[in-house]
KOLZAMI-192564 format. One record per residue (C-alpha): residue number from 1; x, y, z. Coordinates in pm, 1 decimal. Example, Ala and Ser with C-alpha at 12.3 -4.5 7.8 and 13.67 -1.06 7.14 Angstrom:
2
<roro = 1 px = 1230.0 py = -450.0 pz = 780.0>
<roro = 2 px = 1367.0 py = -106.0 pz = 714.0>
***
This chain:
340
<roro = 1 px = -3614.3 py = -1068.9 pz = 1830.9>
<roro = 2 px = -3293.2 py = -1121.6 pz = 2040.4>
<roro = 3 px = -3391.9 py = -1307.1 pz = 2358.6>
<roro = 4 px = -3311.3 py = -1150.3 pz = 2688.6>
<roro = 5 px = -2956.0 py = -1293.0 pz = 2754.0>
<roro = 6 px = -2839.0 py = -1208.1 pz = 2476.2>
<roro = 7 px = -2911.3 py = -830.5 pz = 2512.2>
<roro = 8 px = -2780.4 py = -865.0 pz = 2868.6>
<roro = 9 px = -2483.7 py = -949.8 pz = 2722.8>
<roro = 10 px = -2487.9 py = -699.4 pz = 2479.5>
<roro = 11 px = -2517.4 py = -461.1 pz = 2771.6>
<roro = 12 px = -2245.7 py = -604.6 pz = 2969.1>
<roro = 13 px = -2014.6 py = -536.9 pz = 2639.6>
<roro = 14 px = -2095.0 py = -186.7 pz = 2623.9>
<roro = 15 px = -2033.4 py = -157.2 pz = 2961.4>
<roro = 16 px = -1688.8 py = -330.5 pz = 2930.8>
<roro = 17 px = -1632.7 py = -134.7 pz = 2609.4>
<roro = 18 px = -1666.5 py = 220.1 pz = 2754.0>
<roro = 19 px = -1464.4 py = 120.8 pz = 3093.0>
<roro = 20 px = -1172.0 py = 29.3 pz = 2821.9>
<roro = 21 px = -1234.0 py = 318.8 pz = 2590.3>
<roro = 22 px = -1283.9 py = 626.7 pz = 2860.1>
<roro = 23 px = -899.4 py = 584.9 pz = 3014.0>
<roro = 24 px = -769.0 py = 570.6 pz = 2645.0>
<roro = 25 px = -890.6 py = 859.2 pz = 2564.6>
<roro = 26 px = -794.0 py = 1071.7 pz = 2862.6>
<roro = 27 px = -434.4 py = 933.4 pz = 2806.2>
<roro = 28 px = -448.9 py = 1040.1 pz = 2478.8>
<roro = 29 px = -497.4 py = 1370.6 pz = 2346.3>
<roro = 30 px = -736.7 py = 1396.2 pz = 2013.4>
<roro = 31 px = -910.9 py = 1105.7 pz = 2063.6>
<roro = 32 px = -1303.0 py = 1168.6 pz = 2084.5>
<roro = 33 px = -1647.9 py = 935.9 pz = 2118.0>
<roro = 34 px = -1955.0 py = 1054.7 pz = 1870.8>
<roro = 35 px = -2201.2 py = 1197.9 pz = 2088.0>
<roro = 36 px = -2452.8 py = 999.4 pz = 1883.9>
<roro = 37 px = -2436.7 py = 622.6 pz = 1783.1>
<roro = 38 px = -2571.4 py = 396.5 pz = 1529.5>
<roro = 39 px = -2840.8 py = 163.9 pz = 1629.4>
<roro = 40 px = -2642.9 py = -178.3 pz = 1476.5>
<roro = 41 px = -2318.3 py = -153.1 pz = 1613.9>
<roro = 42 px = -2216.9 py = -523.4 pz = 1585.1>
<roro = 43 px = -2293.9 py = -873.4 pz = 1670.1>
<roro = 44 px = -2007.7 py = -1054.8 pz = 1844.6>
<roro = 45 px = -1837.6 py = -728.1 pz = 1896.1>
<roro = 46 px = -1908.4 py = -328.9 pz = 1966.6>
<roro = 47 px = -1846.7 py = -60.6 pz = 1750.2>
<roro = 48 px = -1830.7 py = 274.5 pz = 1919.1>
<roro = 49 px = -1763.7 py = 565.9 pz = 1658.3>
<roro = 50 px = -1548.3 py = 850.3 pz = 1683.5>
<roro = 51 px = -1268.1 py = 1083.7 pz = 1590.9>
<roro = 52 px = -867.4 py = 1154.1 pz = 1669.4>
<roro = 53 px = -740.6 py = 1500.5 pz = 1583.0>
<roro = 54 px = -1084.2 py = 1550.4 pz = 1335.2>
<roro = 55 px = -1004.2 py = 1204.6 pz = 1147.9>
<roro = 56 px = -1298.9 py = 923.6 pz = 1137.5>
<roro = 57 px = -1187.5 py = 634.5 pz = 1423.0>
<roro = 58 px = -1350.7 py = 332.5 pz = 1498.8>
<roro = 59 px = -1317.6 py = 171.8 pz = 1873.7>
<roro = 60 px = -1379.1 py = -181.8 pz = 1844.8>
<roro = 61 px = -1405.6 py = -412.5 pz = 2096.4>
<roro = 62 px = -1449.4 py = -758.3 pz = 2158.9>
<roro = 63 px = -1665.4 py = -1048.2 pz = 2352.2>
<roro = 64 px = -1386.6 py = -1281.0 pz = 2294.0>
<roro = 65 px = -976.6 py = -1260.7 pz = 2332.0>
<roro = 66 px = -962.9 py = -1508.9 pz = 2029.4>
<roro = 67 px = -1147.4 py = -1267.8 pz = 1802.6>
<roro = 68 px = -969.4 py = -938.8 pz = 1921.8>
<roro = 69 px = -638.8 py = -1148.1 pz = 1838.7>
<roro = 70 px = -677.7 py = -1302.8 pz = 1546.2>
<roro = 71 px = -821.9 py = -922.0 pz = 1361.8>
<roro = 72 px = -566.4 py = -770.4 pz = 1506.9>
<roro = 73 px = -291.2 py = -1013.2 pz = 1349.9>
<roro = 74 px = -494.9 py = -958.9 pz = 1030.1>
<roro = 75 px = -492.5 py = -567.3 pz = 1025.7>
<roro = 76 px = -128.1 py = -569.2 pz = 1092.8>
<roro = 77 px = -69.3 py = -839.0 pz = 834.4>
<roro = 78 px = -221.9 py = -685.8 pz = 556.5>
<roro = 79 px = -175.8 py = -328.9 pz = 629.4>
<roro = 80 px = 72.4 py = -316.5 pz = 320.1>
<roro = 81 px = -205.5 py = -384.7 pz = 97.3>
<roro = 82 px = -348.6 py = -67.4 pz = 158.6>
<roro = 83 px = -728.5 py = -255.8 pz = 160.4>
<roro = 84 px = -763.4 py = -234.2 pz = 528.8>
<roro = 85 px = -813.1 py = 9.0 pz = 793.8>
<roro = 86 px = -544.2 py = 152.3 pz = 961.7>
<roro = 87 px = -441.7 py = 45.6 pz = 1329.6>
<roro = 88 px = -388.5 py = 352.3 pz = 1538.6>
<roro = 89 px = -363.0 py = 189.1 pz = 1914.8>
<roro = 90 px = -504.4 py = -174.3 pz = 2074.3>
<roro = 91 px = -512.0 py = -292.3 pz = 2416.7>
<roro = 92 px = -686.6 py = -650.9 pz = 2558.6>
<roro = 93 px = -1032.9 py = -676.1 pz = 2381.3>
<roro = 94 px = -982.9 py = -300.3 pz = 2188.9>
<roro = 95 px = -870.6 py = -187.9 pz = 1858.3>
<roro = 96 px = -872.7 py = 185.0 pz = 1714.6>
<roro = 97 px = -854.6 py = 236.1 pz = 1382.8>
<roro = 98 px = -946.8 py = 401.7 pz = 1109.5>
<roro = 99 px = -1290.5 py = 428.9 pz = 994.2>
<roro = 100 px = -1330.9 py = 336.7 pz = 587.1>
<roro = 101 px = -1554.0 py = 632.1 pz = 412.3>
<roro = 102 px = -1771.9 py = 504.1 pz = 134.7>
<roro = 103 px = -2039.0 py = 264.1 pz = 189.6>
<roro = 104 px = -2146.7 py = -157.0 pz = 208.5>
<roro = 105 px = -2395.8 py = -130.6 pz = -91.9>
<roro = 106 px = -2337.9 py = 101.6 pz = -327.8>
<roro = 107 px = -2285.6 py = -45.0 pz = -650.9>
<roro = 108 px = -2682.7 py = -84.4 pz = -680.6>
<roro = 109 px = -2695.7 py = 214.7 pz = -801.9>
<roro = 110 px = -2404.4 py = 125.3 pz = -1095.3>
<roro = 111 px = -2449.0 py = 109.5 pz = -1451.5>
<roro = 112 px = -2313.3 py = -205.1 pz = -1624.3>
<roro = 113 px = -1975.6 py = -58.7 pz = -1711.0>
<roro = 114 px = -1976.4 py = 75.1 pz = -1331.6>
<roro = 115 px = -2022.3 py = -237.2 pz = -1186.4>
<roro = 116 px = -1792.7 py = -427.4 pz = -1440.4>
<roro = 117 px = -1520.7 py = -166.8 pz = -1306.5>
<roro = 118 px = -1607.4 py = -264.9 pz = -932.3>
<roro = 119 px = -1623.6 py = -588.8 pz = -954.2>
<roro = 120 px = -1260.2 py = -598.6 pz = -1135.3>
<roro = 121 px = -1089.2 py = -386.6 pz = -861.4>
<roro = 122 px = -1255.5 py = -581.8 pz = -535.7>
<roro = 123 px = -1133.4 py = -901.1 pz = -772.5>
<roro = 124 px = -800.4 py = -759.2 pz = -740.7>
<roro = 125 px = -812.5 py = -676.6 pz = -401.5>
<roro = 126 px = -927.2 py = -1052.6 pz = -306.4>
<roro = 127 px = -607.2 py = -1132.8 pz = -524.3>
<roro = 128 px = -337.4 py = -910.3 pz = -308.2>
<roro = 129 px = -490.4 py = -1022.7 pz = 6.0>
<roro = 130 px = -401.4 py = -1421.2 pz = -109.1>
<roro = 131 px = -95.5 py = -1377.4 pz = -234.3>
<roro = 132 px = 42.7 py = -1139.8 pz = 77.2>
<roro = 133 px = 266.0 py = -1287.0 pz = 280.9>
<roro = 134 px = 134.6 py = -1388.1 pz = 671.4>
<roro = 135 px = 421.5 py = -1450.7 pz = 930.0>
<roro = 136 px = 365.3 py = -1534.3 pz = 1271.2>
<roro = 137 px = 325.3 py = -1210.3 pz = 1487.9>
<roro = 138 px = 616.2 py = -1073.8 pz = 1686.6>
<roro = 139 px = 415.0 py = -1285.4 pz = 2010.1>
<roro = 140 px = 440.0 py = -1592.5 pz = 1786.9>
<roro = 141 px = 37.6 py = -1601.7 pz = 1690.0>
<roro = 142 px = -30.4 py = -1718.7 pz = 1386.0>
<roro = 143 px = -354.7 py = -1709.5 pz = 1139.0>
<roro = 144 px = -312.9 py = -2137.2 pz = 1131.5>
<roro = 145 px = -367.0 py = -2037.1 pz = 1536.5>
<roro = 146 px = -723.0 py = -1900.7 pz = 1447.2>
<roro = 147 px = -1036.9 py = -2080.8 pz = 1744.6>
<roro = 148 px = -1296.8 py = -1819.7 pz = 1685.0>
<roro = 149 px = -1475.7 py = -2140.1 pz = 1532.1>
<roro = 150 px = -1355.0 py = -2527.2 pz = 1513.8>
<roro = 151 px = -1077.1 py = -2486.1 pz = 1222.9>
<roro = 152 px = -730.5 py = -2595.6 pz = 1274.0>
<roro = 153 px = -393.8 py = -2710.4 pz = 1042.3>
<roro = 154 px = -523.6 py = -2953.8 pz = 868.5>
<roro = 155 px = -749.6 py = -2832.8 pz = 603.9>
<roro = 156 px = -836.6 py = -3148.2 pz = 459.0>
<roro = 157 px = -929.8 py = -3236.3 pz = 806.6>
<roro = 158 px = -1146.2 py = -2957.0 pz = 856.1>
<roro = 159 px = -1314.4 py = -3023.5 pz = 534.3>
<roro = 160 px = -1401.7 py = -3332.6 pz = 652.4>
<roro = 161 px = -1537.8 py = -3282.9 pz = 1034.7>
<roro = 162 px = -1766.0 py = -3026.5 pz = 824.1>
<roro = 163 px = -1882.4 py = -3233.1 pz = 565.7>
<roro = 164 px = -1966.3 py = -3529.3 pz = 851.0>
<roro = 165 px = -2139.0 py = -3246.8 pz = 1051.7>
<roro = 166 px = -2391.0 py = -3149.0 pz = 773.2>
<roro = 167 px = -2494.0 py = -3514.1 pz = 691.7>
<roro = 168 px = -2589.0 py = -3573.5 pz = 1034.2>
<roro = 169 px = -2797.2 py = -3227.4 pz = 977.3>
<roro = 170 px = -2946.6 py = -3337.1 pz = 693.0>
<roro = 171 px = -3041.0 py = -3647.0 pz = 881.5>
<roro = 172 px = -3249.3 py = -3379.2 pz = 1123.1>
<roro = 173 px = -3371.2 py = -3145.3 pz = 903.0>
<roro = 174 px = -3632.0 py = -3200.8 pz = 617.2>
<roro = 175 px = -3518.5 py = -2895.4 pz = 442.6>
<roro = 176 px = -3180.1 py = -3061.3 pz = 369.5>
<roro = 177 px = -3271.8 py = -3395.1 pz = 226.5>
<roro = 178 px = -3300.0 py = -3337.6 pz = -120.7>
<roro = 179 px = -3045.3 py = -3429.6 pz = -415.0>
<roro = 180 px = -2929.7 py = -3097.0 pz = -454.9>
<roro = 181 px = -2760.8 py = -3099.9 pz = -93.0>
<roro = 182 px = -2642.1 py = -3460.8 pz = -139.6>
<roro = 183 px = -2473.7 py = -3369.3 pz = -465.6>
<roro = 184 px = -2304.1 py = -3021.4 pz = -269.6>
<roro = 185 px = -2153.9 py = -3238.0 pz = 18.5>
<roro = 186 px = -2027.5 py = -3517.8 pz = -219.0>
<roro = 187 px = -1865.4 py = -3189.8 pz = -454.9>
<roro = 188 px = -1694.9 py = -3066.0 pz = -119.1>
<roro = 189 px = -1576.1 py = -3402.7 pz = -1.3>
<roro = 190 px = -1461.8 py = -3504.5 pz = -357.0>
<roro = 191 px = -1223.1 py = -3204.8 pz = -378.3>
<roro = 192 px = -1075.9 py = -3170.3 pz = -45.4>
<roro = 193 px = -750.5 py = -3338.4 pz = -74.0>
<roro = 194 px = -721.7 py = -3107.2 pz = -433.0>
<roro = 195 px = -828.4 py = -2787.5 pz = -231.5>
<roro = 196 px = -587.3 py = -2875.5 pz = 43.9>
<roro = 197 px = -235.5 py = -2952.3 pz = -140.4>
<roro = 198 px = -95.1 py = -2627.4 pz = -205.1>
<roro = 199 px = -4.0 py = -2350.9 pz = 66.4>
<roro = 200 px = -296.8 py = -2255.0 pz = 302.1>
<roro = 201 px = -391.2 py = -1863.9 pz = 227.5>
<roro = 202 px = -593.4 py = -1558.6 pz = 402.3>
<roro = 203 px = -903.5 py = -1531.5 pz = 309.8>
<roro = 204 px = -1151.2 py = -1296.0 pz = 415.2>
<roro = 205 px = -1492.8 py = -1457.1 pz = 506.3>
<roro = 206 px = -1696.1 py = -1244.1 pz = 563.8>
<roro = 207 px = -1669.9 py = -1083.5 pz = 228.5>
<roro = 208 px = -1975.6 py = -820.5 pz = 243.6>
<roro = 209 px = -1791.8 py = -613.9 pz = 485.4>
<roro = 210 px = -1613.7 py = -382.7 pz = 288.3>
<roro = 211 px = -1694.7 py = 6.4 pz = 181.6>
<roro = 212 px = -1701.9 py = 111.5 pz = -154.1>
<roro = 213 px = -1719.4 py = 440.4 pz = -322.3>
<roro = 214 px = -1920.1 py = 436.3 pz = -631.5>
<roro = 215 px = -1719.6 py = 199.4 pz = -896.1>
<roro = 216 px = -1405.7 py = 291.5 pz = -638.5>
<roro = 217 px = -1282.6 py = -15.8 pz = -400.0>
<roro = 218 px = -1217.6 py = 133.8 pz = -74.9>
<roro = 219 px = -1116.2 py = -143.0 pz = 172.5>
<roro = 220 px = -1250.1 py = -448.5 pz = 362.6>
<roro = 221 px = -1275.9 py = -427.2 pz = 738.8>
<roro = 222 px = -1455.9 py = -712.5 pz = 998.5>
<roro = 223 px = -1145.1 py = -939.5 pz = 1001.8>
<roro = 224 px = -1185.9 py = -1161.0 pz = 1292.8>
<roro = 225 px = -1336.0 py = -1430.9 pz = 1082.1>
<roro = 226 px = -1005.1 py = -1395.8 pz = 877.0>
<roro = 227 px = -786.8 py = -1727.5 pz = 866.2>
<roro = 228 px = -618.1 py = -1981.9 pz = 676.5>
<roro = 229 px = -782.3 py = -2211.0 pz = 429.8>
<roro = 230 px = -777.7 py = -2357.5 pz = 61.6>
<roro = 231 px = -614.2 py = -2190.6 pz = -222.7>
<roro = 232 px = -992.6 py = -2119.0 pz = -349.5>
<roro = 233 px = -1120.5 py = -2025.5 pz = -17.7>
<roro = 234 px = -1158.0 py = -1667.1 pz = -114.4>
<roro = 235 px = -1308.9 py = -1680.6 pz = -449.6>
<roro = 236 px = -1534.4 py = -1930.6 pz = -289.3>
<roro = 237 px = -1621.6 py = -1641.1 pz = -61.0>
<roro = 238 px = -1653.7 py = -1401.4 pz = -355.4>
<roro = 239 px = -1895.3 py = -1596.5 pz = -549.9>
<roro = 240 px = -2195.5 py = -1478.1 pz = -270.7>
<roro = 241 px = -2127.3 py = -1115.5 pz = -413.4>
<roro = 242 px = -2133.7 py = -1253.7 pz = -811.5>
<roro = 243 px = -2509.3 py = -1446.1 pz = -790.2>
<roro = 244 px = -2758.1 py = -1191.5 pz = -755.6>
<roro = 245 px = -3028.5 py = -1209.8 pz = -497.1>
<roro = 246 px = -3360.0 py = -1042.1 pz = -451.3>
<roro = 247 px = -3178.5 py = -732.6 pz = -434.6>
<roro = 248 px = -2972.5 py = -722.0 pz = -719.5>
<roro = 249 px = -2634.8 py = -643.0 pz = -565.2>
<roro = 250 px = -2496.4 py = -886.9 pz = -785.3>
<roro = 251 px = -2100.5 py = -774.7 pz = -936.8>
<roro = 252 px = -2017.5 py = -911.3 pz = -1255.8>
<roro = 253 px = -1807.8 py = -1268.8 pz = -1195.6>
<roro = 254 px = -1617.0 py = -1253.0 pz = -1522.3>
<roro = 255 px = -1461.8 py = -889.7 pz = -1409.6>
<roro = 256 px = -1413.9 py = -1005.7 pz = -1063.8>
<roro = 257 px = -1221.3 py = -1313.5 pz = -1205.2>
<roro = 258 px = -994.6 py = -1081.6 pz = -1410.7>
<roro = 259 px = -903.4 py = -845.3 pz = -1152.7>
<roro = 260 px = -793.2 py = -1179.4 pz = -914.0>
<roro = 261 px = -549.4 py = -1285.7 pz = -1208.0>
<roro = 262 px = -400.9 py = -982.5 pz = -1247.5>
<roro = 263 px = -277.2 py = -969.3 pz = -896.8>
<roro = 264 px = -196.5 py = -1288.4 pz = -831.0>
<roro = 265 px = -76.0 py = -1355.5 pz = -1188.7>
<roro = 266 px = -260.0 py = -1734.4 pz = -1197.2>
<roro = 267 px = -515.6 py = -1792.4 pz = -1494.6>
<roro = 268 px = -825.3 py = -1997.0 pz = -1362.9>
<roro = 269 px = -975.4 py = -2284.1 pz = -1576.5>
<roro = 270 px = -1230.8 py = -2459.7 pz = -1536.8>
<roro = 271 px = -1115.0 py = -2726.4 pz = -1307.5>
<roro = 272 px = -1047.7 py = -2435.3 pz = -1071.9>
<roro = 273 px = -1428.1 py = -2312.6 pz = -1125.0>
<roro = 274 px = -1492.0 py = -2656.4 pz = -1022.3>
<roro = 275 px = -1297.0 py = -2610.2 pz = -684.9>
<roro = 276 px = -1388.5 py = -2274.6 pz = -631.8>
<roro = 277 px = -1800.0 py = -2340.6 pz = -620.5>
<roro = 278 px = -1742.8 py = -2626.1 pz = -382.2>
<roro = 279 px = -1592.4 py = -2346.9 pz = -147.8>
<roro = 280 px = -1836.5 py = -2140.7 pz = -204.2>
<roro = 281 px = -2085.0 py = -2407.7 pz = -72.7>
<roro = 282 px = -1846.5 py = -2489.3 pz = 205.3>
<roro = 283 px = -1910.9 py = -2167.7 pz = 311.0>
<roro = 284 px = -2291.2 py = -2231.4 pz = 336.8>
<roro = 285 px = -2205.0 py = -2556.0 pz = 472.3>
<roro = 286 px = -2007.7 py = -2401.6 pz = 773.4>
<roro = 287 px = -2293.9 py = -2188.5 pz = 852.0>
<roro = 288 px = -2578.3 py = -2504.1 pz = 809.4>
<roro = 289 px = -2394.8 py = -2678.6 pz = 1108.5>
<roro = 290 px = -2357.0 py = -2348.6 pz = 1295.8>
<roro = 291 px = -1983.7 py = -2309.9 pz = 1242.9>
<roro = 292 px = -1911.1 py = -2666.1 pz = 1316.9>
<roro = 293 px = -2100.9 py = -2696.8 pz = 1663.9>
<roro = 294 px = -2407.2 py = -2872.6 pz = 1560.5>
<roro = 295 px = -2378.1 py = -3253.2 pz = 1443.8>
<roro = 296 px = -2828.2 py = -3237.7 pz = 1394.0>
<roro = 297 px = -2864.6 py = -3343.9 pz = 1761.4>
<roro = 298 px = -3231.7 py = -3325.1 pz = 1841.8>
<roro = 299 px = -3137.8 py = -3185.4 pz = 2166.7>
<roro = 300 px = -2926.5 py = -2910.0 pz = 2072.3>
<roro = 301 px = -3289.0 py = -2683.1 pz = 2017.3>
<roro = 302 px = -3115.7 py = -2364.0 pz = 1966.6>
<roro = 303 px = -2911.8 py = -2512.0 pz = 1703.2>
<roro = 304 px = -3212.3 py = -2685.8 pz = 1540.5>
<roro = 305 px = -3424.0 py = -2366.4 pz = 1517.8>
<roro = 306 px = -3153.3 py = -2155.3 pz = 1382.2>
<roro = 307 px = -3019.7 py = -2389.0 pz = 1117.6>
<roro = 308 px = -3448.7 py = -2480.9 pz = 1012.6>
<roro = 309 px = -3490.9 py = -2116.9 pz = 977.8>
<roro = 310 px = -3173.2 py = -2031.0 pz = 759.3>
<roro = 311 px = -3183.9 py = -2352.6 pz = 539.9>
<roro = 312 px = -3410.4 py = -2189.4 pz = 242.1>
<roro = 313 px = -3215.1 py = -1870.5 pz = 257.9>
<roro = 314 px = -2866.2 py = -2079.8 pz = 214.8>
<roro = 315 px = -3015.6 py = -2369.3 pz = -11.9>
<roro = 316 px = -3079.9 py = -2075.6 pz = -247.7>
<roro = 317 px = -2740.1 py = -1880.7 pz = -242.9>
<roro = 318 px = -2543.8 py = -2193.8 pz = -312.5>
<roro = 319 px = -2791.1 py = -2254.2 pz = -662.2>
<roro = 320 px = -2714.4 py = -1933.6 pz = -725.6>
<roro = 321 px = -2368.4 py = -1976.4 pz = -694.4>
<roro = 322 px = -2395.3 py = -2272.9 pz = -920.2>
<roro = 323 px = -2543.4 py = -2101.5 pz = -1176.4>
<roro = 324 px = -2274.8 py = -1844.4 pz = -1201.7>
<roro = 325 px = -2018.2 py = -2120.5 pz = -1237.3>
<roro = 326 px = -2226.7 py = -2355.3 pz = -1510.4>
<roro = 327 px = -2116.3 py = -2052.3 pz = -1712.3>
<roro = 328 px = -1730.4 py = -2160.5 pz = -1651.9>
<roro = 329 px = -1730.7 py = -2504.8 pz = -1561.3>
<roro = 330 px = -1938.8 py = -2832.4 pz = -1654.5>
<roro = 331 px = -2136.9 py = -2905.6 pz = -1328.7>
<roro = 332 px = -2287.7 py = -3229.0 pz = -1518.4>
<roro = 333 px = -2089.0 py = -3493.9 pz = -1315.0>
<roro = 334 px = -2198.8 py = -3330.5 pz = -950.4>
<roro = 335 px = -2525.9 py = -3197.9 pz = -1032.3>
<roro = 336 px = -2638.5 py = -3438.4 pz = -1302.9>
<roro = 337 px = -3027.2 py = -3336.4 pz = -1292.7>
<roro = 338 px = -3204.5 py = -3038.2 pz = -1251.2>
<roro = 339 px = -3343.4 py = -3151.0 pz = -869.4>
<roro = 340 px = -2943.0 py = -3190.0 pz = -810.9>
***
């Protein structure tokens, strides 16, 4: 249940959101609000559906300059790829663009061979998306610019302030203190200065927003989270949508791994498998310490309660993710016994 300030907030956005919105469209022509709303319309931001000219728009707006910023660099980045939606006009805190049809979760309903298809052609999205070329904006931002979270240039750095933040939560919290999260954080901190020697990349974190159109790939969207990291950042990423959870949505890994070599034209062994699953943990580990704020200081309650109740929920993606890869790589050395 979202406690009171929060919603205040929430209401305070909206507010902002339609003060922003309303003179936009009265300066322009075609542009149009849905008369009705969904009920989820965003966390950190506001989504406020509409239309220009009879074409699906979405106004976005955001709590925070650094997140507005950093999507919009990312939009107009990768707008060549054709994977993303399209910006049609931004101002401070706002971005229009175009709405992607399809839907989040639709490959449940897939066949084998349908979901073998998917899975190949998001692979190959993941693929364009790394390998497409990010230069500073016209205003000088740049992705290696990105403070939505603690992050910065130095990668190997950042793996490291992340890894020294979850030992100190495992130090708090029960849940953590078993060999199986020892063995994760001593995976991540054995491979950052390998992650972190060639060319820092996009990658798209959070990789569940995207629309889909039966076995069709029809874009990602939610980019504020966007940034540099690791060559294997993004497949790290993609392994949450290859280990199934209760709900099946799992896409076939093998698929997903061919469509990423076609575009990027790299052939992935198992020392990269290696690499790649301790991103994918990494990813679960920035979430653990609650995007590198919490250090498992009794008195940061919030914090405490938030990373307690999310613990079994991420223990169990990143074994999932593990078993995926024991089907590519030899895990023995890291995770030498079942507990681990």
């Amino acid at each position: 249940m979202p406690n009171r300030a929060y919603m205040e907030w929430r209401q305070d956005l909206e507010r902002r959101a339609n003060a922003t919105i309303g003179p936009l469209i009265a300066e322009n022509p075609g542009y149009a609000v849905d008369a009705v709303q969904p009920e989820y319309r965003g966390g950190t931001n506001i989504a406020t559906f509409g239309t220009r000219g009879g074409e699906a728009v979405v106004y976005k707006y955001f709590g925070g300059r650094d997140r507005w910023r950093n999507e919009l660099y990312c939009l107009e980045a990768l707008a060549s790829t054709g994977h993303v939606p399209k910006v049609l006009a931004s101002r401070d805190h706002l971005i229009v663009m175009t709405c992607l049809r399809g839907s989040g979760f639709g490959w449940g309903d897939l066949d084998a061979a349908g979901v073998r298809t998917l899975s190949q052609r998001i692979g190959h999205a993941f693929g364009v998306i790394v390998t497409t070329h990010a230069p500073p904006a016209s205003d000088g931002y740049s992705p290696a610019d990105f403070a939505c979270i603690p992050w910065g240039r130095d990668l190997a750095g950042v793996i490291a302030r992340y890894v020294a933040l979850c030992r100190g939560v495992q130090e708090t919290l029960p849940a953590f203190q078993t060999p199986f999260f020892t063995a994760s954080l001593d995976l991540v901190e054995s491979r950052a200065d390998e992650l972190t020697t060639g060319s820092p990349t996009l990658f798209h974190d959070d990789v569940w927003n995207m629309s889909v159109d039966g076995d069709a790939f029809v874009g990602f969207f939610d980019f504020e989270m966007c940034r540099q990291g690791p060559d294997h950042a993004q497949l790290g990423c993609a392994l949450a949508l290859c280990s199934p959870d209760e709900h099946d949505y799992g896409l076939d890994w093998g698929s997903c791994l061919r469509g990423y070599e076609d575009a990027t034209g790299r052939h992935l062994g198992e020392d990269d498998h290696v690499s790649i699953l301790a991103m994918g943990h990494f990813y679960h580990h920035s979430r653990m310490c609650r995007w590198g704020a919490w250090d498992g200081d009794l008195q940061a309650a919030d914090h405490m309660r938030a990373s307690a109740a999310a613990a079994g929920r991420h223990l169990d993606a990143m074994r999932r993710m593990s078993g995926v890869v024991e089907g590519w790589a030899d895990l023995h050395q890291w995770f030498p016994t079942p507990e681990a």
